[in-house]
C-alpha positions as CSV (number, residue, x, y, z in Angstrom):
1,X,-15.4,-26.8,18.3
2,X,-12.7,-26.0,16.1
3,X,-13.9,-25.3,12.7
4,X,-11.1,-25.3,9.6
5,X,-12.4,-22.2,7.6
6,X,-13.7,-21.2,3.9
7,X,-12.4,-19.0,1.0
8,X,-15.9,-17.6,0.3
9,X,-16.8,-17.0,-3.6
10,X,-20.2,-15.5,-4.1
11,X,-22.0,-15.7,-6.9
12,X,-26.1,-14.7,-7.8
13,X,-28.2,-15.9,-10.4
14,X,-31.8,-17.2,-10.7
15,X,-32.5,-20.5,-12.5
16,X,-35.2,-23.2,-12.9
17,X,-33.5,-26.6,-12.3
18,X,-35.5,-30.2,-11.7
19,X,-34.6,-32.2,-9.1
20,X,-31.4,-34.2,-8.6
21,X,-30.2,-32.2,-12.1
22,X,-27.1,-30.7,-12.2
23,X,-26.6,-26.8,-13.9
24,X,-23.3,-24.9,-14.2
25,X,-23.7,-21.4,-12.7
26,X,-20.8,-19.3,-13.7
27,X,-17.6,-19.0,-13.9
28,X,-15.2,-17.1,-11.2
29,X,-12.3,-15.7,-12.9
30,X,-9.5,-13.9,-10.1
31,X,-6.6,-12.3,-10.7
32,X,-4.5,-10.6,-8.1
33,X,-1.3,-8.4,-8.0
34,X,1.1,-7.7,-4.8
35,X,1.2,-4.6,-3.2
36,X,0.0,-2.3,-0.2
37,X,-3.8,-2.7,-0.3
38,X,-5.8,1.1,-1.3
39,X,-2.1,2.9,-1.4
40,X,-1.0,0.5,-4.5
41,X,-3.8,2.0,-6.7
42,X,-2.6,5.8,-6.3
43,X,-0.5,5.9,-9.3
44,X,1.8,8.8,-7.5
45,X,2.5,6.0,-4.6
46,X,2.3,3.0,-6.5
47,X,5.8,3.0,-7.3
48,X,6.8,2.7,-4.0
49,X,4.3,0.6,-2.4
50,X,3.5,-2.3,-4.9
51,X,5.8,-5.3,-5.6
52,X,8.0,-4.7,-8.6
53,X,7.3,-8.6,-10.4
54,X,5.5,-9.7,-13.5
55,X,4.4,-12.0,-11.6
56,X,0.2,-12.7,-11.3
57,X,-2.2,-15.0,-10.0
58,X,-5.5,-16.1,-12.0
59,X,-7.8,-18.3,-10.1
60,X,-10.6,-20.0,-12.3
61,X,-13.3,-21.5,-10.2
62,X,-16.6,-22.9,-12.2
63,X,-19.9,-23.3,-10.0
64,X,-21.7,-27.2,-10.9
65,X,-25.0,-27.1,-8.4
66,X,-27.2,-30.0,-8.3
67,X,-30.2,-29.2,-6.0
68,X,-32.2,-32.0,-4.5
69,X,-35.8,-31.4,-2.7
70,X,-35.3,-32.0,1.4
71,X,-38.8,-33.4,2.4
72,X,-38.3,-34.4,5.6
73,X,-35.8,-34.7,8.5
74,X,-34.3,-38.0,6.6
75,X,-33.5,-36.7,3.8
76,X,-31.8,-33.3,5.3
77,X,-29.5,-35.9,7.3
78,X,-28.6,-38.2,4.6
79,X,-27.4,-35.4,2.4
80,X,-25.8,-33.7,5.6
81,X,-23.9,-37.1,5.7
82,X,-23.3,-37.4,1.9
83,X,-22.0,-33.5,2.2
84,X,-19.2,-34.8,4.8
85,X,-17.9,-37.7,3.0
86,X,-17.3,-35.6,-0.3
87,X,-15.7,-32.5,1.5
88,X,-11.9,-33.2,2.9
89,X,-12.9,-31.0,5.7
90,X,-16.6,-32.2,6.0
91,X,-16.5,-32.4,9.8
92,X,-16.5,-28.4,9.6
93,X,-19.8,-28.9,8.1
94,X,-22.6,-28.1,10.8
95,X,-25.1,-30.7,11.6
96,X,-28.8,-28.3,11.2
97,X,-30.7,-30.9,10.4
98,X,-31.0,-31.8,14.2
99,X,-32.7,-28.1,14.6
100,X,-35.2,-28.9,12.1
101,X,-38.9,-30.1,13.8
102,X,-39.1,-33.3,15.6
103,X,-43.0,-33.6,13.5
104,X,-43.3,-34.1,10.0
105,X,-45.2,-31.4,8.0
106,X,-47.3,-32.8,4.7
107,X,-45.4,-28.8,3.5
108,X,-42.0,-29.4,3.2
109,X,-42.0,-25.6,3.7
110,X,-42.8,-26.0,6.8
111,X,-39.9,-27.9,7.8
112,X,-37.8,-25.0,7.4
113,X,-36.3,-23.1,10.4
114,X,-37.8,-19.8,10.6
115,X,-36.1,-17.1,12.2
116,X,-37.8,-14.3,14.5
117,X,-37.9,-11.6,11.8
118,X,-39.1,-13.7,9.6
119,X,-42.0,-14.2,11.9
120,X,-42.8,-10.7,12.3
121,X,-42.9,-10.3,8.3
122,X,-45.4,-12.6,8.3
123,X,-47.5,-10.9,11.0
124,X,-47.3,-8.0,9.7
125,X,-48.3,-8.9,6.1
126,X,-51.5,-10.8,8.1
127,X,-52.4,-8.0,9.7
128,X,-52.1,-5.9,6.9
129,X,-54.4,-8.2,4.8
130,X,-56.8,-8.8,7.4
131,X,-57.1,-4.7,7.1
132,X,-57.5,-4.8,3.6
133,X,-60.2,-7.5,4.2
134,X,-62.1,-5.1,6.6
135,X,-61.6,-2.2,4.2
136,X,-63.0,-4.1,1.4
137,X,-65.9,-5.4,3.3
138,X,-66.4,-2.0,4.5
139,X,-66.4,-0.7,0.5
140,X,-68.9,-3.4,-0.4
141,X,-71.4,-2.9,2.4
142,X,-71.4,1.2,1.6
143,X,-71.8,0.1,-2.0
144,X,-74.5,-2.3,-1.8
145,X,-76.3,-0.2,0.7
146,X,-75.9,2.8,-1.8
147,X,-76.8,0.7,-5.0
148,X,-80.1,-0.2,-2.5
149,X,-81.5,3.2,-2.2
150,X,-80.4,3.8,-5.6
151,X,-82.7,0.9,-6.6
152,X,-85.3,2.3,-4.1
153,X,-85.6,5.9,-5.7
154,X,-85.7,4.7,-8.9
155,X,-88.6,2.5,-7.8
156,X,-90.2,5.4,-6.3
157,X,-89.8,7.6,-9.2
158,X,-91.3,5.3,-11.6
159,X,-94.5,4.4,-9.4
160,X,-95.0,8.3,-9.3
161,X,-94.2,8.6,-13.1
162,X,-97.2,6.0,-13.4
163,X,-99.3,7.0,-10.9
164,X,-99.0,10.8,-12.4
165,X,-99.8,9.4,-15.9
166,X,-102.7,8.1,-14.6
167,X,-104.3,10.8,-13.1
168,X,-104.0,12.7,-16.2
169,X,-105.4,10.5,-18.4
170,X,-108.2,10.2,-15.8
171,X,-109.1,14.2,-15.8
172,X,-109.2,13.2,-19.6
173,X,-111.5,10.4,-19.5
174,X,-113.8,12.3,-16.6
175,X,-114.1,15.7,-18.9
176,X,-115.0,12.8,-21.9
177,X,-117.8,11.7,-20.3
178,X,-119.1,15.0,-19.3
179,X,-119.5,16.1,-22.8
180,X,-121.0,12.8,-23.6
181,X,-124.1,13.8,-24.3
182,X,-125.5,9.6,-24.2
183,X,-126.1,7.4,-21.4
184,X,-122.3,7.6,-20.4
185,X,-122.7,11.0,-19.7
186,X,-120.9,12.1,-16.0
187,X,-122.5,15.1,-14.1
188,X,-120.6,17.6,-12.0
189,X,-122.2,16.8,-8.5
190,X,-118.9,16.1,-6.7
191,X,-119.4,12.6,-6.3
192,X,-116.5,10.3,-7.0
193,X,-116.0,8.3,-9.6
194,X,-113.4,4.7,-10.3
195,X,-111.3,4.4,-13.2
196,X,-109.3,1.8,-13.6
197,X,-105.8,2.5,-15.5
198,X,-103.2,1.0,-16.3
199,X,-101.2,-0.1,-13.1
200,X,-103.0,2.3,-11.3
201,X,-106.4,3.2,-9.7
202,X,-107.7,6.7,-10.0
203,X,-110.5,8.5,-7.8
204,X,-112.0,10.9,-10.0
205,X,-114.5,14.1,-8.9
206,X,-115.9,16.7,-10.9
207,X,-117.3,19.8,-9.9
208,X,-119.2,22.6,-11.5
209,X,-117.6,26.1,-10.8
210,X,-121.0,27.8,-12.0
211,X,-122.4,25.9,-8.7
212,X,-120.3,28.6,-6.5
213,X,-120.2,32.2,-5.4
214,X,-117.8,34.1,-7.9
215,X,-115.1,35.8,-6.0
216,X,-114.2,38.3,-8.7
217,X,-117.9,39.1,-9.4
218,X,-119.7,38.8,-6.5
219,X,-122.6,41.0,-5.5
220,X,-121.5,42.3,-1.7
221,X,-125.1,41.6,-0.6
222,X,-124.2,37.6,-1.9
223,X,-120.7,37.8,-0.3
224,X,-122.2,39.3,3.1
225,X,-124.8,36.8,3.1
226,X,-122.6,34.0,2.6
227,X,-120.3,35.1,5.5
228,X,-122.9,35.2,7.8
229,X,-124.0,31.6,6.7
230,X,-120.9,29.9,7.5
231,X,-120.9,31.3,10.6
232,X,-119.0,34.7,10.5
233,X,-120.8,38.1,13.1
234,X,-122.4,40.7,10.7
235,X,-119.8,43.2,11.8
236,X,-116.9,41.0,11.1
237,X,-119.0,39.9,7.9
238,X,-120.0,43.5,6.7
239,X,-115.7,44.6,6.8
240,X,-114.7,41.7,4.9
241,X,-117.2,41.8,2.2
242,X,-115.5,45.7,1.8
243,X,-111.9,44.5,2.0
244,X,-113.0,41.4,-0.7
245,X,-114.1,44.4,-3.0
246,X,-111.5,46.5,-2.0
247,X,-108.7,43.9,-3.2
248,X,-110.3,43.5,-6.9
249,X,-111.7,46.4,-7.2
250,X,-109.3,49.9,-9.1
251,X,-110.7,53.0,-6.9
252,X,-107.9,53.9,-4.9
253,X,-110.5,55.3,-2.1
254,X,-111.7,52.1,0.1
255,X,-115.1,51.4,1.2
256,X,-116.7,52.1,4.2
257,X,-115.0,49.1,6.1
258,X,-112.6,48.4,3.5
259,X,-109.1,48.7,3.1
260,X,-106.3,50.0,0.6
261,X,-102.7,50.3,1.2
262,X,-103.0,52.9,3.6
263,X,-104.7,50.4,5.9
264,X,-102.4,47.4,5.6
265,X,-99.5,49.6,6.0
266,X,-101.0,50.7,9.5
267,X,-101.7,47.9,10.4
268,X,-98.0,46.3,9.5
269,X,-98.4,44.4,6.6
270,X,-96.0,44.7,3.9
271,X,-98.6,44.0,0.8
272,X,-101.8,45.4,0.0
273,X,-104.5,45.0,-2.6
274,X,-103.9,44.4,-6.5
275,X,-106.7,46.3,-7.2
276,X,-107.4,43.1,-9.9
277,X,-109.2,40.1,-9.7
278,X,-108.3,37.0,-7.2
279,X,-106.0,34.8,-9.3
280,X,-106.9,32.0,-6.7
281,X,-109.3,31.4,-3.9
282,X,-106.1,31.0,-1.3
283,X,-105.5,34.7,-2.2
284,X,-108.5,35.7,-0.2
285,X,-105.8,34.6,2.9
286,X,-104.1,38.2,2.5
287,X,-107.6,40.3,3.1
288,X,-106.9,42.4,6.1
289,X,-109.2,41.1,8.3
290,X,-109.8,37.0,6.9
291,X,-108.3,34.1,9.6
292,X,-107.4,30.6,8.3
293,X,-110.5,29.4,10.3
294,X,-113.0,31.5,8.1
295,X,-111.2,31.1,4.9
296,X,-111.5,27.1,5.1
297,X,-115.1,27.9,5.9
298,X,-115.8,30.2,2.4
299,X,-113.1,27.4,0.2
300,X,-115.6,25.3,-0.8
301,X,-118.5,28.1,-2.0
302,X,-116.4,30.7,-4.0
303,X,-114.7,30.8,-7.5
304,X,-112.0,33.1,-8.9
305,X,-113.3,30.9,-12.8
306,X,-116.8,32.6,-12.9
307,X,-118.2,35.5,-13.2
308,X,-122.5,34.6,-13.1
309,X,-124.7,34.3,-10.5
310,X,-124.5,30.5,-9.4
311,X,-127.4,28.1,-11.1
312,X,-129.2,27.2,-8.8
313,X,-130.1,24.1,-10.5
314,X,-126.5,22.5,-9.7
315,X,-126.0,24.8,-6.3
316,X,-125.2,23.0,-3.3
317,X,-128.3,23.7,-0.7
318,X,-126.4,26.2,1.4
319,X,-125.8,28.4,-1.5
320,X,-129.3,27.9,-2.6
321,X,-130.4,29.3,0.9
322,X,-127.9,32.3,0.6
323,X,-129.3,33.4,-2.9
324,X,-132.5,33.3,-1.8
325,X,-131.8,35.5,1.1
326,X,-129.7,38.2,-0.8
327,X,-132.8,38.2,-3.5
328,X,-134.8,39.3,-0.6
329,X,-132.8,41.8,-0.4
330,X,-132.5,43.6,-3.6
331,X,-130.1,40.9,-5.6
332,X,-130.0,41.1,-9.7
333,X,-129.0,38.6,-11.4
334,X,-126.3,38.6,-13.4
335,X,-127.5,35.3,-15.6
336,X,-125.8,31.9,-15.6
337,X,-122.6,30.9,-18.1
338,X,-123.8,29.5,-21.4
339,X,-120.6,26.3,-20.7
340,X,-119.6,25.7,-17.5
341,X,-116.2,25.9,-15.9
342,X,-115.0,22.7,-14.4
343,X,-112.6,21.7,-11.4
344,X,-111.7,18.0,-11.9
345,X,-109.6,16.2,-9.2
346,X,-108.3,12.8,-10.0
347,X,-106.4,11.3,-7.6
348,X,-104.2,8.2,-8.4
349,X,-102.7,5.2,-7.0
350,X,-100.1,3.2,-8.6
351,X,-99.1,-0.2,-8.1
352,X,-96.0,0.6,-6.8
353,X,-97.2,2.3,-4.4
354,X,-96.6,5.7,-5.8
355,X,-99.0,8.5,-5.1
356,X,-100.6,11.7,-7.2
357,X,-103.2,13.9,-7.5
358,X,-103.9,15.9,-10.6
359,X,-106.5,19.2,-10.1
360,X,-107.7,20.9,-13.6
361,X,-109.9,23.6,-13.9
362,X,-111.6,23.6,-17.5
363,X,-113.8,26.3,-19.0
364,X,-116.1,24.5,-22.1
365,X,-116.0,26.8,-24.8
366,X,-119.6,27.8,-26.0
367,X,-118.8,28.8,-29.5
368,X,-116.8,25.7,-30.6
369,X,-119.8,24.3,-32.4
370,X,-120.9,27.8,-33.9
371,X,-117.3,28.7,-34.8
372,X,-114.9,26.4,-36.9
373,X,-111.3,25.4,-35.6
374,X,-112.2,26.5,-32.4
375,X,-110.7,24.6,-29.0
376,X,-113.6,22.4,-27.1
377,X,-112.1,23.9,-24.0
378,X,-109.5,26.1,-22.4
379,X,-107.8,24.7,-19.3
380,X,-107.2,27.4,-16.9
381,X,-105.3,25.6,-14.1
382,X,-103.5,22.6,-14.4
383,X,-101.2,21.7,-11.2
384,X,-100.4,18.8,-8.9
385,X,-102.6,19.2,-5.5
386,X,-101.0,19.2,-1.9
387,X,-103.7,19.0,0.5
């Protein structure tokens, strides 16, 4: 088809009109001189290639729009028609309105044409906000699950806080009611005890040091004796009650079966004896010739806190029988402590669920009647037990 064809003016602007009201644009102003297009505007060549007349054209042309809202296929034909019979050339005017979908959309959006580019805009900004929608749920879940453990250790830590607070104030209580001298008074015979605490429940023993073997001050004929009763040869028990004295002990010389550096260093060990008193009764672990086997055999009869012979009057019965066989032998006293030293283990539970177990070693301090100002007692070891 033949189409007659248009001077095209453009103009851009951006308004906010209602429907069916009309809004004036702008205004085109033209003006035009004669002449060889580009070589008229060199002024060296304009002479000769422009039109020498005064004469000008000025074309004024002022843009009146009146925009109407196309909801449906009926109304994009009737202004298609309207569009003709206004225009003295209106059969150039292209009938798109048949293009437009044979269904009616409720979106008059929708009833617009889209072209294939305009298609793949729209995938791609789908695709790229179905990404962002993975990436953010992504984000959150990492988040939540890291705000959940957060939440879980801080639970933890505060049923430990509690439950560590409670087995202190239990080794409190426990050494109370051992100096309570009335009907509340609690013995050191190992036994446990309850105590209910605050959001917790604590398991409380207390044990009198005096009741053991001192490590530090030990007779050998005591120490031998006592090796032999838990099981150890007499050979093996005779060189480890010289290496025991060897390792506290300041000659430089050992004993008959003992040992100093020379023999540690022989027999390639890279420590050897203090030559001061055991700090601890896992210390007695680095003696030449102790095992792990015989050392949890001697734990619960030795004591680095005393320096007496045990009472026997609060001995357990196995170091009852070991006195009395090193006294056959030749044993001297060396008197019992005027206070006794105290181990107390409290071991807590918290509601939470949180889990600690306080150890204290105590020495009573027999002068702080006698003496003003003095301390009750001194605490000699005050740590969080593992085992």
């Amino acid at each position: 088809m033949h189409r007659q064809p248009f001077s095209k003016r453009r103009v851009t602007s951006r308004v906010v009109v209602q429907d069916g009201r009309t809004v004036g644009l702008a205004g085109l102003v033209s003006k035009s001189n004669g002449g060889v297009p580009w070589f008229k505007h060199i002024p060296s060549l304009s002479f000769f290639v422009s039109q020498q007349n005064n004469q000008r054209t000025k074309t004024e042309l002022a843009v009146l729009i009146t925009p109407h809202v196309i909801a449906d296929q009926r109304d994009a034909r009737t202004f298609t028609e309207d569009l003709r019979e206004q225009l003295p050339s209106g059969a150039a005017v292209p009938d798109e309105s048949t293009n437009l979908p044979a269904t009616r959309s409720p979106d008059p959006m929708l009833n617009l044409r889209t072209t294939p580019g305009t298609v793949r805009q729209r995938g791609f900004a789908l695709l790229i906000v179905l990404w962002s929608m993975a990436l953010l749920a992504l984000i959150g879940t990492r988040i939540t699950a890291a705000g959940h453990a957060e939440v879980q250790l801080a639970a933890n830590l505060r049923a430990n806080a509690i439950a560590e607070a409670a087995a202190d104030g239990a080794v409190f209580e426990a050494l109370f009611h051992f100096m309570d001298g009335s009907a509340g008074h609690w013995p050191a015979d190992g036994l446990a005890r309850r105590v209910a605490m605050p959001q917790a429940q604590v398991a409380v023993t207390l044990v009198n040091e005096s009741s053991k073997i001192s490590l530090n001050n030990g007779q050998p004929p005591l120490l031998r004796a006592l090796l032999q009763a838990v099981g150890v040869n007499r050979d093996l028990a005779t060189a480890l009650t010289d290496q025991i004295v060897d390792w506290r002990s300041r000659p430089l010389r050992p004993q008959l079966g003992g040992a100093k550096w020379a023999q540690y260093k022989a027999a390639g060990r890279d420590w050897g004896p203090p030559n001061q008193p055991f700090r601890t009764v896992d210390e007695l672990g680095m003696v030449l010739s102790m095992t792990p086997e015989i050392l949890d055999r001697l734990r619960p009869y030795l004591s680095p806190y005393t320096y007496s012979t045990p009472n026997p009057d609060v001995a357990l019965p196995l170091i009852r029988g070991v006195m009395a066989e090193a006294t056959a032998r030749g044993l001297a006293s060396l008197g019992f402590d005027a206070e006794p030293t105290l181990t107390i283990t409290a071991s807590a539970v918290s509601a939470g669920g949180g889990r600690f177990t306080r150890r204290a070693v105590i020495q009573l301090n027999p002068s702080a009647g006698a003496v003003p100002d003095l301390p009750r007692f001194y605490v000699l070891r005050w740590d969080q037990a593992t085992e």
